[in-house]
Structure formats: structure tokens, C-alpha cells
LODRENTOR-626487 format. One record per residue (C-alpha): x, y, z. Coordinates in Angstrom, 3 decimals, decimal comma, m for minus. Example, Ala and Ser with C-alpha at 12.3 -4.5 7.8 and 13.67 -1.06 7.14 Angstrom:
% residues 2
12,300:m4,500:7,800 $
13,670:m1,060:7,140 $
This chain:
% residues 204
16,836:107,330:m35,390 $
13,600:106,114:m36,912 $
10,055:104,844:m35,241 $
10,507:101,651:m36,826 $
9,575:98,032:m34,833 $
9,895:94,667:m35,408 $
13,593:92,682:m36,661 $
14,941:94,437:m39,470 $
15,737:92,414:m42,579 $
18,944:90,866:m43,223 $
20,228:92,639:m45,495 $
19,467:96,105:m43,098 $
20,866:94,329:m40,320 $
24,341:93,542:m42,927 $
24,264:97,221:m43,500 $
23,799:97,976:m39,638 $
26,976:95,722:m38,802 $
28,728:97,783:m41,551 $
27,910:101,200:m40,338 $
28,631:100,458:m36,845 $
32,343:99,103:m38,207 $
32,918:102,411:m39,975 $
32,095:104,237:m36,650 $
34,426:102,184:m34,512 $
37,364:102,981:m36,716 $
36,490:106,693:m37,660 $
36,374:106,551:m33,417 $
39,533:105,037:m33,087 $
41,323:107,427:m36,077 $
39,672:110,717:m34,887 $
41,160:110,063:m31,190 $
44,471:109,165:m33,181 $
45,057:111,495:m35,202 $
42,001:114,059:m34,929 $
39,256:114,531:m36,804 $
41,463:117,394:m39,322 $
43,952:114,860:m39,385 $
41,908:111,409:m40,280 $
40,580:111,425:m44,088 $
37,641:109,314:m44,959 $
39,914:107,538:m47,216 $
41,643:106,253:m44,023 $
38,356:105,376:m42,550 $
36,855:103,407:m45,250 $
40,260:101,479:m45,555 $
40,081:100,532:m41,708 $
36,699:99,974:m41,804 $
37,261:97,183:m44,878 $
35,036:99,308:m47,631 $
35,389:101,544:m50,329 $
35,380:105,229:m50,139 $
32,256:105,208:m52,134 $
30,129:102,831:m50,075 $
31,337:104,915:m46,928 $
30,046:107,367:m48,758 $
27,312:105,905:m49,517 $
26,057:105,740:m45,772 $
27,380:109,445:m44,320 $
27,241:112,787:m45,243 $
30,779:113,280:m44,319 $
33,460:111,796:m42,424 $
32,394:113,247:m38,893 $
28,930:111,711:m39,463 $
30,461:107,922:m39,614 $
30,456:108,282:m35,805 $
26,261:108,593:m35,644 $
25,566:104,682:m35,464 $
27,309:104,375:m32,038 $
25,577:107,743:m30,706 $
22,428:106,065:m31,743 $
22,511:102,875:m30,392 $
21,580:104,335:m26,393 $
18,655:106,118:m27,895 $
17,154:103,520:m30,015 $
17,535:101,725:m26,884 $
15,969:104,179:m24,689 $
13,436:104,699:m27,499 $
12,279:100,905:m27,374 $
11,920:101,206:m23,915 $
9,117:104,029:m24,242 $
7,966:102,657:m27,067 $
6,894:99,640:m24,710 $
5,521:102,005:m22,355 $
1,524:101,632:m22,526 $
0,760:105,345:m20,853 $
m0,391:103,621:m17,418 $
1,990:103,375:m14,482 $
5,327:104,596:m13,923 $
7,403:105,512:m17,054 $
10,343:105,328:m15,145 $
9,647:102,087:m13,796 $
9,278:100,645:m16,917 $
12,092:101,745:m18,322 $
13,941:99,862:m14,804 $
11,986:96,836:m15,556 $
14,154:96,592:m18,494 $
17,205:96,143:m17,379 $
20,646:96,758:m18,745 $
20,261:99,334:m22,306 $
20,197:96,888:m24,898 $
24,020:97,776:m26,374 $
26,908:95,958:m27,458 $
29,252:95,850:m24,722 $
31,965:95,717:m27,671 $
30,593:99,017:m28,658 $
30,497:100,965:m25,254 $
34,551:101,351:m25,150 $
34,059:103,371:m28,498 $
31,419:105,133:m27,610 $
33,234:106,331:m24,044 $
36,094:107,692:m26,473 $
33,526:109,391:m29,353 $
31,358:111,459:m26,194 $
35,192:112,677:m24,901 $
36,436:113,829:m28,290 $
32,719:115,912:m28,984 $
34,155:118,223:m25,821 $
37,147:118,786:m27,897 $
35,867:118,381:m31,517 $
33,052:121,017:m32,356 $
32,145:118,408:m35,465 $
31,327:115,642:m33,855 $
29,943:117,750:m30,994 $
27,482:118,786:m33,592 $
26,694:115,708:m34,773 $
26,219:114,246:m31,042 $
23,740:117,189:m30,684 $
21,706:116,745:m33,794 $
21,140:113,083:m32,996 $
19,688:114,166:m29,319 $
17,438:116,596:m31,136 $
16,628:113,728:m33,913 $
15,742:111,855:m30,758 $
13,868:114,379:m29,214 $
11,051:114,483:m31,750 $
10,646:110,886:m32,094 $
10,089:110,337:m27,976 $
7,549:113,338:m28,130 $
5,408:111,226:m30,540 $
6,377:108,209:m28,846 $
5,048:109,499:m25,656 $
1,850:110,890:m27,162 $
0,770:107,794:m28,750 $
1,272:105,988:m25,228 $
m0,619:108,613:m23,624 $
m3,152:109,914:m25,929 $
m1,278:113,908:m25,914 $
m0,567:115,837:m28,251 $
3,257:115,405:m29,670 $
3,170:119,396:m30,399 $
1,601:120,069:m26,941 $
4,221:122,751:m25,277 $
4,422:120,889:m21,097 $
4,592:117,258:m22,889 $
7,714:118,770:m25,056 $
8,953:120,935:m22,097 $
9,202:117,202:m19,979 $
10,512:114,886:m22,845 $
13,153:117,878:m23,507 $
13,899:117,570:m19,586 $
14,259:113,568:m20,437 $
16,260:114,331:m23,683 $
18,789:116,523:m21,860 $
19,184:114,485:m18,740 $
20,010:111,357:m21,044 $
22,637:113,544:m22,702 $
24,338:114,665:m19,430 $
24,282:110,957:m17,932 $
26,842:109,810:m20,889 $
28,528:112,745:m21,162 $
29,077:112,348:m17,080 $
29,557:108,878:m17,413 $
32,270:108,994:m20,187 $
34,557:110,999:m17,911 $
34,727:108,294:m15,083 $
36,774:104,534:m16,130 $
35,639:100,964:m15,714 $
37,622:97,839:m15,539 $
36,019:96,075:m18,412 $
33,336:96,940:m20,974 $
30,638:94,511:m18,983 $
31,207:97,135:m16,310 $
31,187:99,778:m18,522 $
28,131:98,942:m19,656 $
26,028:98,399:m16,411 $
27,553:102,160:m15,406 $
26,017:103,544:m18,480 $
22,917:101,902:m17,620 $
22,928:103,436:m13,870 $
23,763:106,827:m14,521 $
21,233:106,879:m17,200 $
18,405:105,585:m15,013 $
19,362:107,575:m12,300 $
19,629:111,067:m14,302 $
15,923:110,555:m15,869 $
14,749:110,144:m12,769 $
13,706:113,177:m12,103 $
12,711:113,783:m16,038 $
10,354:110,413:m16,132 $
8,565:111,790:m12,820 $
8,093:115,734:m14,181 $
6,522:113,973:m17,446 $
3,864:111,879:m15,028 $
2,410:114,366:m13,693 $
């Protein structure tokens, strides 16, 4: 994740697209086959690239999967990011509606969140990006309110907000949908719902 605003150029968003296609298929290989069983090799062919360009964007084969565990928090992220420090942080993140994300992605995403109860790989991977996330809504949240990003309550609440994200898709990609649309507006719900309590703890 990255504090970065404004539309990226085209060529990042090219490279974006790409990423996100390596994920799907390393997704749709690793619930195949497992992650042991699916080479990057196999990826990168799926995916339409060489080897070397996949490995020019991940670490290893596990990590193809972090563009679709980033796409809710760089959602979520905007949202606070928007957040001016007056009013209720939790109703502005309602205001916004459904989390900006590809319904073509959210299928994908349902499976990756499954197979990181079952695959301590991408289990890590799914926790480093929370913990990636973590630090960039602490600053977030102190620019919009004028706090400290080191201060211990403000990283005690975002932590609470962090975590309650976290267990809304991991509850949320144990329960089916008819259609990705649906899928989608679930996500959105059980998200909202689970921060509740997290948004309020951090306003007071």
C-alpha cells in the first residue's frame, strides 16, 4: 500500500492491470493445485508474461496474490484519507458507498482469504499487508486530526480498526453470494458494520 493520491499514470495503471492478472491466476492455481504444487512458471504462463517480468513485480510466487489483498485497503484507505478530522469517521466512510473494487475481482479474492486458513504462506502475506496498512491509516488519521501517528491510544484504536477490517473479510469469505454484484455489496456491509465499533473507540 502506499499514501499516494491523485490518477496514477498510464503506464502504472498498465502495470496495475498486470499485477492484478498475475494474482487472479496464482488465485485460481494455488486453490487448484496448492500453493507447493503451483510453480511460478505456471503462473506467469496463465497470467500471459514471462517468468522474469513476474518476477519482476513479486518477491516470490505466494506474494503474486498481494494486489487483490490490497485493493479493500487502498479502498478503505481513500476513504480516511477523505476524512477531514471533524464529524463522524464512520459516517464518512458510509457516505461512500460501496468499497471502490472490481466486482470481477471479489470472486478471487473470496477464494485467496479461504486458502490463507489453510496456506500458512499466503496467510503471511495476508497479514503483512494488514500491518503494511496499519501504519499508513495511523498517519492517515493523524494528519486528519492533528495527533501524533506514534501516539500509543491513536495506534491502540486504528489497530482496533485494522483488525476488525481483517475479521469482516475473513467472516465474509466463509458465507456465498449469488453473483459477484452481491458479493460485493456483502463485503461492503460486513466491513462497515465490523468498524463500527473501531471508528467510534477512535472518536473519542
Amino acid at each position: 500500500m502506499t499514501g499516494r493520491t491523485g490518477r496514477p499514470p498510464l503506464s502504472e495503471r498498465r502495470r496495475a492491470t498486470t499485477r492484478m492478472e498475475i494474482a487472479e491466476e496464482a488465485v485460481r492455481l494455488f486453490a487448484a493445485k496448492g500453493v507447493a504444487a503451483a510453480s511460478a512458471d505456471e503462473i506467469a504462463a496463465a497470467a500471459g508474461v514471462s517468468t522474469r517480468t513476474l518476477w519482476r513485480y513479486f518477491r516470490s510466487k505466494e506474494d503474486c496474490v498481494r494486489p487483490l489483498l490490497t485493493a479493500g485497503l487502498d479502498a478503505m484507505a481513500d476513504r480516511v484519507r477523505a476524512w477531514d478530522g471533524t464529524g463522524s469517521l464512520l459516517a464518512a466512510v458510509r457516505r461512500s458507498g460501496e468499497l471502490s473494487i472490481d466486482p470481477r475481482h471479489v470472486t478471487a479474492l473470496r477464494e485467496l482469504v479461504v486458502l490463507t486458513r489453510t496456506e500458512p504462506g499466503l496467510r503471511a502475506v495476508w497479514l503483512e499487508t494488514h500491518y503494511e496498512a496499519e501504519v499508513l491509516f495511523c498517519r492517515l488519521v493523524a494528519e486528519s486530526t492533528g495527533r501524533c501517528a506514534d501516539e500509543l491510544p491513536l495506534r491502540l484504536h486504528v489497530g482496533m480498526f485494522n483488525l476488525a477490517m481483517r475479521i469482516a473479510v475473513e467472516d465474509w469469505a466463509r458465507r456465498g453470494a449469488e453473483s459477484p454484484a452481491a458479493d460485493l455489496e456483502a463485503l461492503t456491509g460486513a466491513v462497515i458494520r465490523t468498524v463500527a465499533t473501531a471508528a467510534r473507540a477512535l472518536e473519542d
